[in-house]
C-alpha positions in Angstrom: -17.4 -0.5 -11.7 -16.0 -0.9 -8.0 -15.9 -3.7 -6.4 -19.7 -3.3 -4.4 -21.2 -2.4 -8.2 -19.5 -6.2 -9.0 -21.1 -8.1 -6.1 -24.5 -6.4 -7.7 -24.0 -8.2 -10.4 -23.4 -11.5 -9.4 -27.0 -12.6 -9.3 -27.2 -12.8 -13.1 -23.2 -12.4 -13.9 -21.2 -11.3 -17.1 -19.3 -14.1 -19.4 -16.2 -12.3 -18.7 -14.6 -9.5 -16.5 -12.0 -7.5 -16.6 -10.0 -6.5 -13.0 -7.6 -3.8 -14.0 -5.3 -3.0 -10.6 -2.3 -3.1 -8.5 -3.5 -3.8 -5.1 -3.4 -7.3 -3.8 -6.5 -6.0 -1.8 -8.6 -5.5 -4.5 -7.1 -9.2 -6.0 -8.0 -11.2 -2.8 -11.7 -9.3 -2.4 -12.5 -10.4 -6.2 -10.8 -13.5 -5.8 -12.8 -14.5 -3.0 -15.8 -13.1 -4.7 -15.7 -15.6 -7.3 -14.8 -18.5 -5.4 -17.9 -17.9 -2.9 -20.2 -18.0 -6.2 -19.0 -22.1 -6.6 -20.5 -24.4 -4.3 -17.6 -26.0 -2.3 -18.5 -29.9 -3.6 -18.5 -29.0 -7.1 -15.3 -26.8 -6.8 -13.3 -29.4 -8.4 -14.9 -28.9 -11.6 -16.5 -26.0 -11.8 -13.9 -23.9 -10.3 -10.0 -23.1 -12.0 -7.3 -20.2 -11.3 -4.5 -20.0 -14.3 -1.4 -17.6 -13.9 -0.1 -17.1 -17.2 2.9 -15.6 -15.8 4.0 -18.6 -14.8 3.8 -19.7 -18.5 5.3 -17.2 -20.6 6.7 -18.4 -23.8 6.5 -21.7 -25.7 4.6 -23.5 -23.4 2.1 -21.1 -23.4 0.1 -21.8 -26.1 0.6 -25.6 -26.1 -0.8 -25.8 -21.9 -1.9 -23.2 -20.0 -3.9 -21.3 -22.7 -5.3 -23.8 -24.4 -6.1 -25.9 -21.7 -7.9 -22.6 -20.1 -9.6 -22.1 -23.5 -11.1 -25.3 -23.8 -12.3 -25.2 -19.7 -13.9 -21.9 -20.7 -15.8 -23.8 -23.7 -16.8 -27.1 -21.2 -20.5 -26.9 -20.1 -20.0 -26.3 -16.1 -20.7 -30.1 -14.1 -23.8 -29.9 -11.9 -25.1 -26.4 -11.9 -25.4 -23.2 -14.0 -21.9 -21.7 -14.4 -18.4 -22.4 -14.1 -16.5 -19.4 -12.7 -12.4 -19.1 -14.0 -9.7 -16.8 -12.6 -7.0 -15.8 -14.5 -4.0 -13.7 -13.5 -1.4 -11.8 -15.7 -4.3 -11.9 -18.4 -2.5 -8.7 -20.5 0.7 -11.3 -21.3 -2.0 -12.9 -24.0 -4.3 -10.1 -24.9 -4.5 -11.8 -29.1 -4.2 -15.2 -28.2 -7.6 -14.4 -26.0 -8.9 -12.3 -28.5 -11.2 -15.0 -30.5 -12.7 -16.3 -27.0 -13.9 -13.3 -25.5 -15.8 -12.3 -29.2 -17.8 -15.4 -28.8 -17.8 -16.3 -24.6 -19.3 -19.1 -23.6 -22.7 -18.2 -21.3 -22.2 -20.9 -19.3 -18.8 -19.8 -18.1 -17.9 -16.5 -16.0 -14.6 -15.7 -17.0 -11.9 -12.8 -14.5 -8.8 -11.7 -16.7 -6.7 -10.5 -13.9 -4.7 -7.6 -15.5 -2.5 -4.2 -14.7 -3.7 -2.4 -17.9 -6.7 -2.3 -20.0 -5.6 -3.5 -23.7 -7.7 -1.2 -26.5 -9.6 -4.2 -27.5 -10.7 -5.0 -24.1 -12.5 -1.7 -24.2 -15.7 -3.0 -24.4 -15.1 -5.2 -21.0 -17.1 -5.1 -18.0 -14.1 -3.7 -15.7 -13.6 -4.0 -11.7 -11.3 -1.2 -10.2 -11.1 1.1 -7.8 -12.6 4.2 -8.3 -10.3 6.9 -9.7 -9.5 9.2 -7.2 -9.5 6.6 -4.1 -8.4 8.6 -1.1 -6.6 5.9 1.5 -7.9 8.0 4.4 -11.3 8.0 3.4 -11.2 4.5 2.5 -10.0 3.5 6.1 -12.3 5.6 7.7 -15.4 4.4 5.6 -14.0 1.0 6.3 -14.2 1.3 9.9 -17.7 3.0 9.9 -19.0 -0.1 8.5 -17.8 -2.4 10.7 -19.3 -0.4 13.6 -16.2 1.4 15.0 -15.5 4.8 16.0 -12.1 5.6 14.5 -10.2 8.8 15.4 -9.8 10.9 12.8 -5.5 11.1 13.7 -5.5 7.2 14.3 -6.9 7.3 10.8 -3.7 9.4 9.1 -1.4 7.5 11.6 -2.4 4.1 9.6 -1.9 5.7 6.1 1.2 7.7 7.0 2.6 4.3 8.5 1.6 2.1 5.9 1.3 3.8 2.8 -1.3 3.4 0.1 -1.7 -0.7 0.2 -4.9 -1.4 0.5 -3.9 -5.3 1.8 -1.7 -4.2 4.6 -4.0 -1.4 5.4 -6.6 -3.7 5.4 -4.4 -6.2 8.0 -4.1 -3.4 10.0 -7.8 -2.1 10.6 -8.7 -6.0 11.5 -6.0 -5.7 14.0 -7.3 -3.1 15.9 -11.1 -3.8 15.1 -10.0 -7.4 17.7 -7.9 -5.1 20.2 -10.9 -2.5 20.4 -13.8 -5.0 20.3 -15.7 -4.0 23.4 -14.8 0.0 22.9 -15.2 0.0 19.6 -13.1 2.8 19.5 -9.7 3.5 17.7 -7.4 5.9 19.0 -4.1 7.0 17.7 -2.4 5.8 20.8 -4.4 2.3 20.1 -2.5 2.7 16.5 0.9 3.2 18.0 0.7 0.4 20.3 -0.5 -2.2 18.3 0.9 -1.3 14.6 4.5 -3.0 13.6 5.4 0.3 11.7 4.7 3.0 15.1 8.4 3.4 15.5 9.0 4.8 12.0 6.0 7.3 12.8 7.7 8.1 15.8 11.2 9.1 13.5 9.1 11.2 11.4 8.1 13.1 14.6 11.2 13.7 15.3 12.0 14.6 12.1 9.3 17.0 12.5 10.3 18.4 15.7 13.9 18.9 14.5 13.2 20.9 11.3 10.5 23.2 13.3 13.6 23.6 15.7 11.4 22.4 19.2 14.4 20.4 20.7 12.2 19.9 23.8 9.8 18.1 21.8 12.6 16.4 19.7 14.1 15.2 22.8 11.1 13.7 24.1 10.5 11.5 20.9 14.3 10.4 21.2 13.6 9.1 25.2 10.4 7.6 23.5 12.2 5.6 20.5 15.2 4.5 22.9 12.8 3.5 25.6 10.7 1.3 22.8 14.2 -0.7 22.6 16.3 1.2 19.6 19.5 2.1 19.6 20.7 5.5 19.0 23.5 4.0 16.1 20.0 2.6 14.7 17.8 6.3 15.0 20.9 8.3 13.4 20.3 5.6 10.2 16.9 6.5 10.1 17.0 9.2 10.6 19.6 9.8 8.2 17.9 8.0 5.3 14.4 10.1 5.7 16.1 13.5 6.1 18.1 12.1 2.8 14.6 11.0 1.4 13.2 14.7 1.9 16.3 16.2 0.1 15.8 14.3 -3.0 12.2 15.1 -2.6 13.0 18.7 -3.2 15.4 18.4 -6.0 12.4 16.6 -7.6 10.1 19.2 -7.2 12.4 21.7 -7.9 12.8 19.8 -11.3 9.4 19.8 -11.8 8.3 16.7 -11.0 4.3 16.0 -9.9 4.1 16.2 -5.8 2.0 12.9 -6.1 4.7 11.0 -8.2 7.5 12.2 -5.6 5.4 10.7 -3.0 5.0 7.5 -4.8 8.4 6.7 -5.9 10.0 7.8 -2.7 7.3 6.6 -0.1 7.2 9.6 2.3 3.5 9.1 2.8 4.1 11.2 5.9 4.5 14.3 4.1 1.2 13.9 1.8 -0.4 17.2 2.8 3.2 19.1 3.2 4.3 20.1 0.0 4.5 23.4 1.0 7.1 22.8 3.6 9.0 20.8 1.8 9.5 23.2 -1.1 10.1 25.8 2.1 13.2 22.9 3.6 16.5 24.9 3.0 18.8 22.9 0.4 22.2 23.9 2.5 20.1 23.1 6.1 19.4 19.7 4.9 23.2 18.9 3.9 24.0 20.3 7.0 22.0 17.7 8.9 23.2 15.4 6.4 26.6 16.0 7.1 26.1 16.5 11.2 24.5 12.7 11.0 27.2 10.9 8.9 29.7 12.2 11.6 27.5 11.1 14.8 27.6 7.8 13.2 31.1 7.6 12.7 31.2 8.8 17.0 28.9 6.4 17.8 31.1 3.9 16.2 34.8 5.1 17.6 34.3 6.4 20.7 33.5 5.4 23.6 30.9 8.0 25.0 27.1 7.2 25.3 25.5 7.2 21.5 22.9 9.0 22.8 24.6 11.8 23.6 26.3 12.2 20.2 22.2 11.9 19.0 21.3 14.4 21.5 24.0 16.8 20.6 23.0 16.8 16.9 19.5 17.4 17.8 20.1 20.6 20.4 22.7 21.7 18.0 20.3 22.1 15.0 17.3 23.4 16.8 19.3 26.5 18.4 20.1 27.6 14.7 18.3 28.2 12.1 15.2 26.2 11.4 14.6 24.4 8.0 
């Protein structure tokens, strides 16, 4: 079930869940969710959170676990139903294995986990859906809440920040309190307000260099400099993307799944480009490599402008051949 399917059932809740993810998001939603169902001056006793992470060996079975066992089997003080939160559940899958055969009806019991053990098949389990698209979610999230979010300002927040729900999250409520009387979110709204609009602003460049429109390129570069970097500090960025898109194509050319590339290198900018990066020239992207590396060392030893050196590097690459 997804998280809206579990608020459903809170009216008449399950002994125990199961909350199978990585996303703090999803964690802090659930979390929250639980806490909400215990009334604030019976919290104290009708309320616990165990990480048994923080646990792990010996001492696990002789405090944490036991102590969280036998809080599961008390009757709940003053109402209906204790609730209990448990993180890093999957580190004692057997040692919970007799409790959650017999669970007490009195307690509601969250195992916190980032698998789903084979006997915890039979689980109600909280996740997000499979297939979650990060785009969709941000626009559906903003449609609740009443604003109008551009469908560019949308990919700008994924493409900046990635596939964490949390920080995407952070994000949306930052512009939901900068657009309150508009109620409308435009990419230029994004790029003011979000920490991470410089970096989108490399990968434009990045863009406008290996399409070869120096104009445009140029244009970014005045735009990065005049938002307070440093042309030593946009040569190492872009340096290390244009090094991230190399690997990304020795990955693919070794077979490896466009979606895992993405993941393990974090060019969420290039989501829908697998295409052009299969099409980026091996012995172009060396090049650049190689062009960078030595406007660093310039930047470093000499004593003309750094931009320049930047500038040079850019109009040199566009006027041959594209990547």
């Amino acid at each position: 079930m997804d998280f809206s399917e579990f608020q459903k059932t809170i009216q008449t809740p399950q002994p125990v869940y199961l909350l199978i993810t990585d996303q703090d998001y999803l964690k802090k939603k659930v979390y929250e969710c639980c806490l909400n169902q215990v009334a604030e001056e019976v919290r104290a006793f009708n309320w616990s959170v165990y990480d048994l992470a923080k646990d792990r060996g010996s001492d696990l079975d002789k405090h944490s676990l036991s102590e969280l066992l036998n809080t599961a089997r008390t009757l709940p003080w003053m109402a209906s139903r204790r609730w209990i939160y448990v993180r890093n559940a999957d580190l004692a899958v057997e040692k919970l294995k007799e409790y959650l055969e017999n669970p007490s009806l009195g307690t509601s019991l969250v195992l916190e986990a980032k698998r789903k053990s084979r006997t915890w098949s039979h689980l109600p389990t909280i996740e997000l859906p499979a297939g979650t698209d990060p785009f969709r979610w941000v626009m559906s999230r903003a449609k609740r809440e009443g604003y109008d979010l551009d469908a560019r300002a949308g990919k700008a927040l994924v493409e900046l920040i990635g596939e964490n729900y949390q920080q995407l999250e952070a994000e949306l409520e930052k512009q939901f309190l900068w657009e309150l009387e508009s109620r409308k979110i435009t990419l230029d709204s994004v790029l003011r307000i979000t920490r991470q609009a410089r970096e989108y602003d490399v990968f434009a460049l990045i863009g406008a260099i290996a399409c070869g429109a120096a104009d445009r390129a140029l244009r970014v570069l005045d735009r990065l400099t005049d938002s307070g970097m440093t042309a030593p500090q946009i040569t190492s960025m872009l340096y290390w993307n244009f090094r991230r898109v190399l690997v990304a194509r020795e990955m693919l050319e070794r077979g490896r799944p466009f979606r895992s590339v993405l993941t393990e290198l974090k060019i969420w900018s290039y989501k829908d480009s697998e295409t052009e990066i299969r099409k980026y020239s091996s012995e172009i992207l060396t090049d650049i490599l190689i062009r960078l590396r030595e406007t660093d060392r310039l930047c470093k030893t000499t004593s003309t402008d750094p931009k320049l050196h930047l500038e040079r590097v850019i109009i040199d690459t566009c006027r041959g051949k594209s990547l």
